[in-house]
mmJSON file of the N, C-alpha and C atoms, coordinates in Angstrom:
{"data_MODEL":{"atom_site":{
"group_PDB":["ATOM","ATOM","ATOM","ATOM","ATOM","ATOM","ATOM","ATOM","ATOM","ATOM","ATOM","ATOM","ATOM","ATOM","ATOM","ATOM","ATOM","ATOM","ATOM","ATOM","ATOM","ATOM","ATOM","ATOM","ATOM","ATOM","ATOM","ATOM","ATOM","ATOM","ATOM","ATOM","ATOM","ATOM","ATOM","ATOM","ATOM","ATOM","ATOM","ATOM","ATOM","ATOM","ATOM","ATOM","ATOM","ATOM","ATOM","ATOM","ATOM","ATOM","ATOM","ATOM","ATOM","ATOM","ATOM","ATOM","ATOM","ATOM","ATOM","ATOM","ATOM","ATOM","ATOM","ATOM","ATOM","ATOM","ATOM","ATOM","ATOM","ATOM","ATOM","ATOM","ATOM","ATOM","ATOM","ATOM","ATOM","ATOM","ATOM","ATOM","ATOM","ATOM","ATOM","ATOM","ATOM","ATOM","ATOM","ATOM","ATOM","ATOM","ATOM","ATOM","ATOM","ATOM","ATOM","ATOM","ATOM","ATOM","ATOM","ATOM","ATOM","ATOM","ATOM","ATOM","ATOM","ATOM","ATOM","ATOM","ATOM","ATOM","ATOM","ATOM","ATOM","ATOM","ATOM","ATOM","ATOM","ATOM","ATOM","ATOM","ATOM","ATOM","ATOM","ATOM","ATOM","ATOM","ATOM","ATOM","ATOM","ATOM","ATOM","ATOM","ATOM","ATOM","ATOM","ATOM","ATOM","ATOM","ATOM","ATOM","ATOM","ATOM","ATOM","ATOM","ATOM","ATOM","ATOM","ATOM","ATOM","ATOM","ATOM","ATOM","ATOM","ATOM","ATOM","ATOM","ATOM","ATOM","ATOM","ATOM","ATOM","ATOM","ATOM","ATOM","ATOM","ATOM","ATOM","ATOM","ATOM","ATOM","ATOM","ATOM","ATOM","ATOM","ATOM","ATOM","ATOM","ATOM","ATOM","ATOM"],
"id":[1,2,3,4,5,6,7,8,9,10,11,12,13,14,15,16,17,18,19,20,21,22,23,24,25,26,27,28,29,30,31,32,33,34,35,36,37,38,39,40,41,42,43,44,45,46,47,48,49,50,51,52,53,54,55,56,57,58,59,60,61,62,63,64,65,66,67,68,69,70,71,72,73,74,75,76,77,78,79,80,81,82,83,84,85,86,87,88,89,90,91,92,93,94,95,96,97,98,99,100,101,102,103,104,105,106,107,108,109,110,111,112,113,114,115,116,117,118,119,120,121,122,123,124,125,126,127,128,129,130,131,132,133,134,135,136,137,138,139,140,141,142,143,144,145,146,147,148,149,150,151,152,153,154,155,156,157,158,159,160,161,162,163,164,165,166,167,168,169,170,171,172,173,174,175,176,177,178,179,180],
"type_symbol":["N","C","C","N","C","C","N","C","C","N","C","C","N","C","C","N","C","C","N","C","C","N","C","C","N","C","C","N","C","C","N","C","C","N","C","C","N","C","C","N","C","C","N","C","C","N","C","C","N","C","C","N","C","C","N","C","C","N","C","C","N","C","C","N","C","C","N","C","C","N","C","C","N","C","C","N","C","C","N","C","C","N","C","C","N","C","C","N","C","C","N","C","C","N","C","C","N","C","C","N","C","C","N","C","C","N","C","C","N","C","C","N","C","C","N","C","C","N","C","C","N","C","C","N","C","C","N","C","C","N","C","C","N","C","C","N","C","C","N","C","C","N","C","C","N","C","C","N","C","C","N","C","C","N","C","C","N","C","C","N","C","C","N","C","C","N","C","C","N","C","C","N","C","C","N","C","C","N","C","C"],
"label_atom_id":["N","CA","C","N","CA","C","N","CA","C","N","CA","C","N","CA","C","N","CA","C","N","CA","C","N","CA","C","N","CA","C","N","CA","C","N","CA","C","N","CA","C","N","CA","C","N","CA","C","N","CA","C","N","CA","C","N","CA","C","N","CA","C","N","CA","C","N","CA","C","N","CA","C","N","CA","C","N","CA","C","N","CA","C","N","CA","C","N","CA","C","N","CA","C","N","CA","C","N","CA","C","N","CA","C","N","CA","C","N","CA","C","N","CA","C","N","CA","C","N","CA","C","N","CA","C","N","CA","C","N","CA","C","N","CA","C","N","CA","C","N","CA","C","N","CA","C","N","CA","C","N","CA","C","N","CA","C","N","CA","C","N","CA","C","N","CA","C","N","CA","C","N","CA","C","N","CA","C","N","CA","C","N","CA","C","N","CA","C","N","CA","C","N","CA","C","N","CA","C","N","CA","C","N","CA","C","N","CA","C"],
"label_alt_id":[null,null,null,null,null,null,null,null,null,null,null,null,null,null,null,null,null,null,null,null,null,null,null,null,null,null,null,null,null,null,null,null,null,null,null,null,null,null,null,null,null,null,null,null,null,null,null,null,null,null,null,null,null,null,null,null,null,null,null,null,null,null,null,null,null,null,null,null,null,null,null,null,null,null,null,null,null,null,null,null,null,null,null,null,null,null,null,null,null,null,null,null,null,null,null,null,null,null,null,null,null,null,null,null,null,null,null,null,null,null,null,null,null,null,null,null,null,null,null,null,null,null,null,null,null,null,null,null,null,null,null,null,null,null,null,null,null,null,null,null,null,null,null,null,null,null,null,null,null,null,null,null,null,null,null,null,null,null,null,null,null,null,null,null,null,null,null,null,null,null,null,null,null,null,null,null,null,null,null,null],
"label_comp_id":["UNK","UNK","UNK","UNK","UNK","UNK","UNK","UNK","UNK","UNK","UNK","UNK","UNK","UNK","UNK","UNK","UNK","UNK","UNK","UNK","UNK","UNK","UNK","UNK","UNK","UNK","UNK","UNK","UNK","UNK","UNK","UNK","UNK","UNK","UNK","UNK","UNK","UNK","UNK","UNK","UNK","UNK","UNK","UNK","UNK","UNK","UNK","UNK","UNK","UNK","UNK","UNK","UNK","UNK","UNK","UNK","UNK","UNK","UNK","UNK","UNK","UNK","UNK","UNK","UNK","UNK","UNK","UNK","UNK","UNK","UNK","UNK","UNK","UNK","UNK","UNK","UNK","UNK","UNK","UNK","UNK","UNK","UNK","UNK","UNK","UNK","UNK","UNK","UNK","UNK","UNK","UNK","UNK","UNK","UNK","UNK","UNK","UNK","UNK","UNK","UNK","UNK","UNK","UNK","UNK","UNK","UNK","UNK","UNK","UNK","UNK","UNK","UNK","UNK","UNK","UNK","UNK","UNK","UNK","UNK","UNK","UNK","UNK","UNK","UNK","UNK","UNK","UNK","UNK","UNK","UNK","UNK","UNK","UNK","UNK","UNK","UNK","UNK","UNK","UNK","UNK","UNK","UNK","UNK","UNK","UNK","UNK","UNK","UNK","UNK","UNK","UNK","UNK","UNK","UNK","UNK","UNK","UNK","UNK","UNK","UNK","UNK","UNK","UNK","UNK","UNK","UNK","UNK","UNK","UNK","UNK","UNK","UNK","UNK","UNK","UNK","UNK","UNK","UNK","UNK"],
"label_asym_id":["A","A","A","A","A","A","A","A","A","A","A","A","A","A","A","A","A","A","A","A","A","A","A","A","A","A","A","A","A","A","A","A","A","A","A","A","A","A","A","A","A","A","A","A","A","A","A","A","A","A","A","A","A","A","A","A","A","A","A","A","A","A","A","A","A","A","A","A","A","A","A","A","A","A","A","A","A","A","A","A","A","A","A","A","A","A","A","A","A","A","A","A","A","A","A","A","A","A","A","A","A","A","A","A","A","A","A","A","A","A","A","A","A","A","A","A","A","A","A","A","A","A","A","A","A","A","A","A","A","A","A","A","A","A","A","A","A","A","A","A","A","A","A","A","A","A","A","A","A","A","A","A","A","A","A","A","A","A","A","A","A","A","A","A","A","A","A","A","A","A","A","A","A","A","A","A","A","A","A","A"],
"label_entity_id":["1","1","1","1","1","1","1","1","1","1","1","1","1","1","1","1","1","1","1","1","1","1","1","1","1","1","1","1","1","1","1","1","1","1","1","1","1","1","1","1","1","1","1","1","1","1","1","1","1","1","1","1","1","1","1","1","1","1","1","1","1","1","1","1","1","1","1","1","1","1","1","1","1","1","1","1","1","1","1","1","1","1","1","1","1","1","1","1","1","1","1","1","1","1","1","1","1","1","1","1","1","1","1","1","1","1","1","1","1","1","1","1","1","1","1","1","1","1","1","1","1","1","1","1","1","1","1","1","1","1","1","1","1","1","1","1","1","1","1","1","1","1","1","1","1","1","1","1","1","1","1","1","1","1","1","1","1","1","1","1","1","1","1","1","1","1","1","1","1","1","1","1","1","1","1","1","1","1","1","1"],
"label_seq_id":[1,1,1,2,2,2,3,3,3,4,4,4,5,5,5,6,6,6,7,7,7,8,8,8,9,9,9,10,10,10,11,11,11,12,12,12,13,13,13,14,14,14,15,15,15,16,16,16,17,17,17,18,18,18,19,19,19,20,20,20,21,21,21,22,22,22,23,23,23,24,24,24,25,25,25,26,26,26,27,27,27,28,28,28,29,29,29,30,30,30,31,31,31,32,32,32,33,33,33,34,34,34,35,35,35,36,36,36,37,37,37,38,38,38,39,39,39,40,40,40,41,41,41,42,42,42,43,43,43,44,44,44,45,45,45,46,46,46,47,47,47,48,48,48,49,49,49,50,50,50,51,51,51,52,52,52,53,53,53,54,54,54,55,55,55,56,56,56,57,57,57,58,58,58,59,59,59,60,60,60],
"pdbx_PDB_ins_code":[null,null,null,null,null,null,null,null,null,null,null,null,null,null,null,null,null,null,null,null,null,null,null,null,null,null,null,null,null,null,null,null,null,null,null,null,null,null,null,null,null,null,null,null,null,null,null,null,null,null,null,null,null,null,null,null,null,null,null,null,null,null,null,null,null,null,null,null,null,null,null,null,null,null,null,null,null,null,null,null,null,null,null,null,null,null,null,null,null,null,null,null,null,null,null,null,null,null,null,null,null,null,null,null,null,null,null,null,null,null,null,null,null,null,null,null,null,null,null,null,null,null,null,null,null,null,null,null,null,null,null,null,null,null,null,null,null,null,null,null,null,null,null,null,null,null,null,null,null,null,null,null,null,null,null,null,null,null,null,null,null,null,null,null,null,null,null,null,null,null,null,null,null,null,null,null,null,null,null,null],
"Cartn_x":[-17.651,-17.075,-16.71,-16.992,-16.75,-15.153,-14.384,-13.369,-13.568,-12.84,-12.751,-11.661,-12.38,-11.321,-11.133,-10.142,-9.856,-9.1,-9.897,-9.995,-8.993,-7.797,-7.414,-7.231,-7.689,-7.074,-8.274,-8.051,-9.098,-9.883,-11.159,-12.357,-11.801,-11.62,-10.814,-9.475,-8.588,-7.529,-7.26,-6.435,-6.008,-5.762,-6.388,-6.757,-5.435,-4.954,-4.052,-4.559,-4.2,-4.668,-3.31,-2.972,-2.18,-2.059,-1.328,-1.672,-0.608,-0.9,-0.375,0.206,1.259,1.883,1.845,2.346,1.789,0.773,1.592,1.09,0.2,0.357,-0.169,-1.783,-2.469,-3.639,-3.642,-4.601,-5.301,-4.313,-4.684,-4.917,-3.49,-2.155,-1.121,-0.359,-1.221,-1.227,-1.637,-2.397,-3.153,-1.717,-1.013,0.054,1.154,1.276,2.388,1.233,-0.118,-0.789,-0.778,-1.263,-1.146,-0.17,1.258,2.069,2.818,2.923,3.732,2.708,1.235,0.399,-0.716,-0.359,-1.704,-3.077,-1.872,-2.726,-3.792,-3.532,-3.843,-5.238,-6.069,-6.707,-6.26,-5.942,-5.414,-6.71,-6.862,-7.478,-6.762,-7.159,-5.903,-7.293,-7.056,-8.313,-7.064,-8.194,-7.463,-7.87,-6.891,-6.647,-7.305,-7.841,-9.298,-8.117,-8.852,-8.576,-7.739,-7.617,-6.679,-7.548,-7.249,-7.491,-9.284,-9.831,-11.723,-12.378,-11.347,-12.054,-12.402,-13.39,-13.802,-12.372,-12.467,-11.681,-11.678,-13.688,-13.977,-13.371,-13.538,-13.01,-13.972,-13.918,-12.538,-11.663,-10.624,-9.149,-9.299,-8.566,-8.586,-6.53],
"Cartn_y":[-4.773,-3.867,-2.571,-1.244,-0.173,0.259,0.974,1.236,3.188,3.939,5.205,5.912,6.387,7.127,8.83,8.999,10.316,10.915,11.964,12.707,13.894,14.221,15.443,15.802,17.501,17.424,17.997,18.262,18.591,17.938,17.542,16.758,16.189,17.498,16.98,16.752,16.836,16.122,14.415,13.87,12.522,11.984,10.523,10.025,9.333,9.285,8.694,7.715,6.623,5.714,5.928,6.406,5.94,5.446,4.047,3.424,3.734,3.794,3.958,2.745,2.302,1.216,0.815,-0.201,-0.977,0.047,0.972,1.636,3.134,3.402,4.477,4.255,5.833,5.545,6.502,6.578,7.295,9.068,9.564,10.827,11.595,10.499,11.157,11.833,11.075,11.502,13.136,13.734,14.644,16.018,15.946,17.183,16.734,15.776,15.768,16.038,15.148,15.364,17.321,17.422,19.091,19.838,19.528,20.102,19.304,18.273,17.792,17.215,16.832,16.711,17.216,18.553,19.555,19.474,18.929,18.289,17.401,16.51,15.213,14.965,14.046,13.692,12.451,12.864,11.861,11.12,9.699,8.632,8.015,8.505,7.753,6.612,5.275,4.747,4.673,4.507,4.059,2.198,1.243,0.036,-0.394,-1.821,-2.679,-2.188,-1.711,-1.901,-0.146,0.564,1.581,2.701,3.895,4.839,5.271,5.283,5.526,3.824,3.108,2.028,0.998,-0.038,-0.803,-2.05,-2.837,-3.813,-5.138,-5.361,-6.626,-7.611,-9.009,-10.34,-10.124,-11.108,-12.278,-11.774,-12.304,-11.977,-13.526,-13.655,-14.834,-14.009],
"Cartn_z":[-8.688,-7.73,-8.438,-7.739,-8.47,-7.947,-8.785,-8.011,-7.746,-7.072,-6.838,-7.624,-8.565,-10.094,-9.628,-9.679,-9.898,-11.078,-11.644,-13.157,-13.48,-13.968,-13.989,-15.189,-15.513,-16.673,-17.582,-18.908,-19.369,-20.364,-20.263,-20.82,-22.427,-23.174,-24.421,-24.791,-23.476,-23.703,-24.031,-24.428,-24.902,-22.93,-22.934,-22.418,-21.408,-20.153,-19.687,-18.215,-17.822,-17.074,-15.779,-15.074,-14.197,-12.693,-12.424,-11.602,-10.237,-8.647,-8.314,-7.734,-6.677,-6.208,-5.134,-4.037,-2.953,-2.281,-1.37,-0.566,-0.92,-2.208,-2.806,-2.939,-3.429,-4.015,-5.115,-5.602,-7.377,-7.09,-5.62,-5.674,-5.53,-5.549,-5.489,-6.609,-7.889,-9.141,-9.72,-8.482,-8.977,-9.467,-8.433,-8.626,-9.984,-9.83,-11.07,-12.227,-12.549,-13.597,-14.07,-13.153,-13.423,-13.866,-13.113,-13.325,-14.47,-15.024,-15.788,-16.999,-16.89,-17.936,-18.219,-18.16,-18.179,-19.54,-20.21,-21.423,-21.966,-20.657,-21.019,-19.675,-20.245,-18.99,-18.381,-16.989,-16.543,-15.592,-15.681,-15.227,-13.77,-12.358,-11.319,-10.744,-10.714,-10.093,-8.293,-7.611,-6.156,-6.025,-6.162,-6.893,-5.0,-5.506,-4.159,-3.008,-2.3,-0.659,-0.2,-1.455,-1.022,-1.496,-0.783,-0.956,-0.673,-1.621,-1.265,-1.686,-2.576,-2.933,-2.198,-1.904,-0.838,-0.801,-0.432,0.105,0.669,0.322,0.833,-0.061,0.362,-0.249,-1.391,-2.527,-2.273,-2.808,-2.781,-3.252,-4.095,-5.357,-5.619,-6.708],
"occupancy":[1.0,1.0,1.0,1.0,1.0,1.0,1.0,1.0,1.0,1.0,1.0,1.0,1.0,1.0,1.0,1.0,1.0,1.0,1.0,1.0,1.0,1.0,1.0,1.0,1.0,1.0,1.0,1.0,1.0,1.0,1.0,1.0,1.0,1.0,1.0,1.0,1.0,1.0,1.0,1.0,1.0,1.0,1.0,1.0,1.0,1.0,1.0,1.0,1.0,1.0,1.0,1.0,1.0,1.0,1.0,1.0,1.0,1.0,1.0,1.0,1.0,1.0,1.0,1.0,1.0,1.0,1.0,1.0,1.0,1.0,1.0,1.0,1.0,1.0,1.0,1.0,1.0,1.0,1.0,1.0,1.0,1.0,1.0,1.0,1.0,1.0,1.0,1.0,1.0,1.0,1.0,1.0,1.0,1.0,1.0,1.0,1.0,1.0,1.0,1.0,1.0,1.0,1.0,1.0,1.0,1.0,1.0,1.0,1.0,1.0,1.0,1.0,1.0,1.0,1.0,1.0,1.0,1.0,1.0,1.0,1.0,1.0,1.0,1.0,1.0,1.0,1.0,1.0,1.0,1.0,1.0,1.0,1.0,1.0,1.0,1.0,1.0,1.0,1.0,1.0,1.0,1.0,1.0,1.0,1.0,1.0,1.0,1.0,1.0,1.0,1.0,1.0,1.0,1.0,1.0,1.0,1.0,1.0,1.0,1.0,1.0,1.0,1.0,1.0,1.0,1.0,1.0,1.0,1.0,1.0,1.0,1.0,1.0,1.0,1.0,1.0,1.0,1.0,1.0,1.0],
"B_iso_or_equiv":[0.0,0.0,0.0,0.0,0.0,0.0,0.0,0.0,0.0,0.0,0.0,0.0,0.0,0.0,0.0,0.0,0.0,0.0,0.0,0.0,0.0,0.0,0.0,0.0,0.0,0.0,0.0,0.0,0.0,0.0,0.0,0.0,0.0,0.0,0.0,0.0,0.0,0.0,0.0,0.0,0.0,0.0,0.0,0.0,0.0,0.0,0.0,0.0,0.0,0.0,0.0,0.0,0.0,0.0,0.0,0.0,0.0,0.0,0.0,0.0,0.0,0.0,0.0,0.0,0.0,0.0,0.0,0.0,0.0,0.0,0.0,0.0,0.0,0.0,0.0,0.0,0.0,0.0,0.0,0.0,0.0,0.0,0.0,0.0,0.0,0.0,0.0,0.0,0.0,0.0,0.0,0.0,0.0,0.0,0.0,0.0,0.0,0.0,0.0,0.0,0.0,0.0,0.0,0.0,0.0,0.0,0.0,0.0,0.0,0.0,0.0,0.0,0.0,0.0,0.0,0.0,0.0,0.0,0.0,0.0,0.0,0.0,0.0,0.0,0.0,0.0,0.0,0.0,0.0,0.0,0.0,0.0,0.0,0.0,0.0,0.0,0.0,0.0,0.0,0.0,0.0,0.0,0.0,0.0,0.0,0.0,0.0,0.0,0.0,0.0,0.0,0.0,0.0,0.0,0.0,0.0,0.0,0.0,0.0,0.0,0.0,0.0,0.0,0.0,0.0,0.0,0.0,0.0,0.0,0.0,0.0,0.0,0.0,0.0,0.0,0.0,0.0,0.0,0.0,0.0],
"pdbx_formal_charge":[null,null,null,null,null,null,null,null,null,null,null,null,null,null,null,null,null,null,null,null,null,null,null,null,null,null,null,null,null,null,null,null,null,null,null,null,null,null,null,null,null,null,null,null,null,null,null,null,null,null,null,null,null,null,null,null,null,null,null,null,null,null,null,null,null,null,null,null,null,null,null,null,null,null,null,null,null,null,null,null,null,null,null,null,null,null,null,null,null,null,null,null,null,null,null,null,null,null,null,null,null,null,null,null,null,null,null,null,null,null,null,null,null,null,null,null,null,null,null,null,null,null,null,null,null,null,null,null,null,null,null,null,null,null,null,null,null,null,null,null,null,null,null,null,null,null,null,null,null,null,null,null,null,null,null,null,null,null,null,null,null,null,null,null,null,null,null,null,null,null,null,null,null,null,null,null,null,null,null,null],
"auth_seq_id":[1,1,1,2,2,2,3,3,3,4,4,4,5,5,5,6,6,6,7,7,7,8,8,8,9,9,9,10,10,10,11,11,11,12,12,12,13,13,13,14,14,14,15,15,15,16,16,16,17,17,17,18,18,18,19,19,19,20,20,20,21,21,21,22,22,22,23,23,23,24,24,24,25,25,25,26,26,26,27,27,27,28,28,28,29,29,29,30,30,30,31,31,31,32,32,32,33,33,33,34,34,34,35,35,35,36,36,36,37,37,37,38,38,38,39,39,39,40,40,40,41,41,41,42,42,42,43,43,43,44,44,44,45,45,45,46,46,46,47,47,47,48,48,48,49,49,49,50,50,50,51,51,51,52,52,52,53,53,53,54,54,54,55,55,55,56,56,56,57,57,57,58,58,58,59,59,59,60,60,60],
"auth_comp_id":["UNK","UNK","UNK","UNK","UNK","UNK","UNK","UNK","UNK","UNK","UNK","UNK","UNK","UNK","UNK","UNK","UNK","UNK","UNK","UNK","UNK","UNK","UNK","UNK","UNK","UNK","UNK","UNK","UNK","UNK","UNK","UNK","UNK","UNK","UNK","UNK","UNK","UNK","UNK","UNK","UNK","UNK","UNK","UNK","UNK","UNK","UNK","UNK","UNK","UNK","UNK","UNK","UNK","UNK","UNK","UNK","UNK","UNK","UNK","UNK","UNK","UNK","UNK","UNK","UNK","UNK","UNK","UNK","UNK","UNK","UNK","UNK","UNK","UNK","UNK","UNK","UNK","UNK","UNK","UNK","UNK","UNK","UNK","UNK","UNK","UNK","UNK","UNK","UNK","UNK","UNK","UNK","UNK","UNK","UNK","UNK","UNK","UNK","UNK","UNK","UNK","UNK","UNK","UNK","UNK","UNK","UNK","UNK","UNK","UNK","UNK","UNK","UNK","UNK","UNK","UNK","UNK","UNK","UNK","UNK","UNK","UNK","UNK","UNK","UNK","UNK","UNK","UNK","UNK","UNK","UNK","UNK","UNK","UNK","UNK","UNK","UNK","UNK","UNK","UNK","UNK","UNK","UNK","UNK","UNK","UNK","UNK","UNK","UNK","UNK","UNK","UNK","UNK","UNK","UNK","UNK","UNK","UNK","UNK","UNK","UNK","UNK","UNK","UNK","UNK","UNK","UNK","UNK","UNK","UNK","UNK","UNK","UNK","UNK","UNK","UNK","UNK","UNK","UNK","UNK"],
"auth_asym_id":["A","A","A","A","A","A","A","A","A","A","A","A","A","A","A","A","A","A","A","A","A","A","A","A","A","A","A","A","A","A","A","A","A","A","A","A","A","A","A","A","A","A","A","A","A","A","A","A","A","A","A","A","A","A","A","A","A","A","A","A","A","A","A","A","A","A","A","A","A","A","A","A","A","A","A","A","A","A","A","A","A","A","A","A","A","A","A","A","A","A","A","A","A","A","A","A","A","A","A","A","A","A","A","A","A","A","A","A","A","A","A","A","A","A","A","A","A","A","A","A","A","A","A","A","A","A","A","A","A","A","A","A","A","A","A","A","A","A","A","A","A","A","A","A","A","A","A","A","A","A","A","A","A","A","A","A","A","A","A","A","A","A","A","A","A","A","A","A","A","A","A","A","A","A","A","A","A","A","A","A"],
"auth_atom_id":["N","CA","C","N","CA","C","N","CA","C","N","CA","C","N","CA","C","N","CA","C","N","CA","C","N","CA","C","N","CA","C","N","CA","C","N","CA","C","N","CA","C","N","CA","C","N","CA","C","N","CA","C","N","CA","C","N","CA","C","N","CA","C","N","CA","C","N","CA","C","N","CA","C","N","CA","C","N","CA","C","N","CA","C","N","CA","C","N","CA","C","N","CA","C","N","CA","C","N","CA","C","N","CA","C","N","CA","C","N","CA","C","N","CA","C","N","CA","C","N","CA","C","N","CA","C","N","CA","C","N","CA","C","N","CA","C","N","CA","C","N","CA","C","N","CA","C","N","CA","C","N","CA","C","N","CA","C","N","CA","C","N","CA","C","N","CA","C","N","CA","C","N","CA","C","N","CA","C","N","CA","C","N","CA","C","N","CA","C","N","CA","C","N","CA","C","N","CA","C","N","CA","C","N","CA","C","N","CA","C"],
"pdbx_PDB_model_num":[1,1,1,1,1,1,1,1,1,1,1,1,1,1,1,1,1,1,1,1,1,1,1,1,1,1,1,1,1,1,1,1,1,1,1,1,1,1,1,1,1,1,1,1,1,1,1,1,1,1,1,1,1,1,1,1,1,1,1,1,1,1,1,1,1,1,1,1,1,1,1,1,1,1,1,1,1,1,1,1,1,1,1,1,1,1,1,1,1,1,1,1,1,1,1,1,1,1,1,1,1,1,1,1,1,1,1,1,1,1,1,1,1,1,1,1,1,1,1,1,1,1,1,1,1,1,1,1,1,1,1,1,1,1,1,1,1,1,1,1,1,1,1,1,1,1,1,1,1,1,1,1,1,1,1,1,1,1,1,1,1,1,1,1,1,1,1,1,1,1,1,1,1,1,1,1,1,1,1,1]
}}}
């Protein structure tokens, strides 16, 4: 399953993964990344079922 990643930040910055929570997805990350880690590339995936990512079963 692929998930839907969203990228901020610049190519040779140091690498950051952040996840969002129940009801969130990848892309709420985008404004703080900018404004608070302009440095860094930030990694937001949108986690199964939220945001652009699919949502079929199984769930295990």
């Amino acid at each position: 399953m692929s998930l839907h990643v969203y990228r901020v930040g610049p190519e040779s910055g140091r690498a950051i993964v952040a996840v969002h929570g129940l009801k969130g997805y990848g892309g709420r990350w985008r404004v703080f990344a900018e404004e608070q880690l302009s440095d860094f590339q930030v990694f937001a995936p949108d986690l199964r079922g939220h945001g652009l990512s699919p949502g079929e079963p199984p769930w295990t």
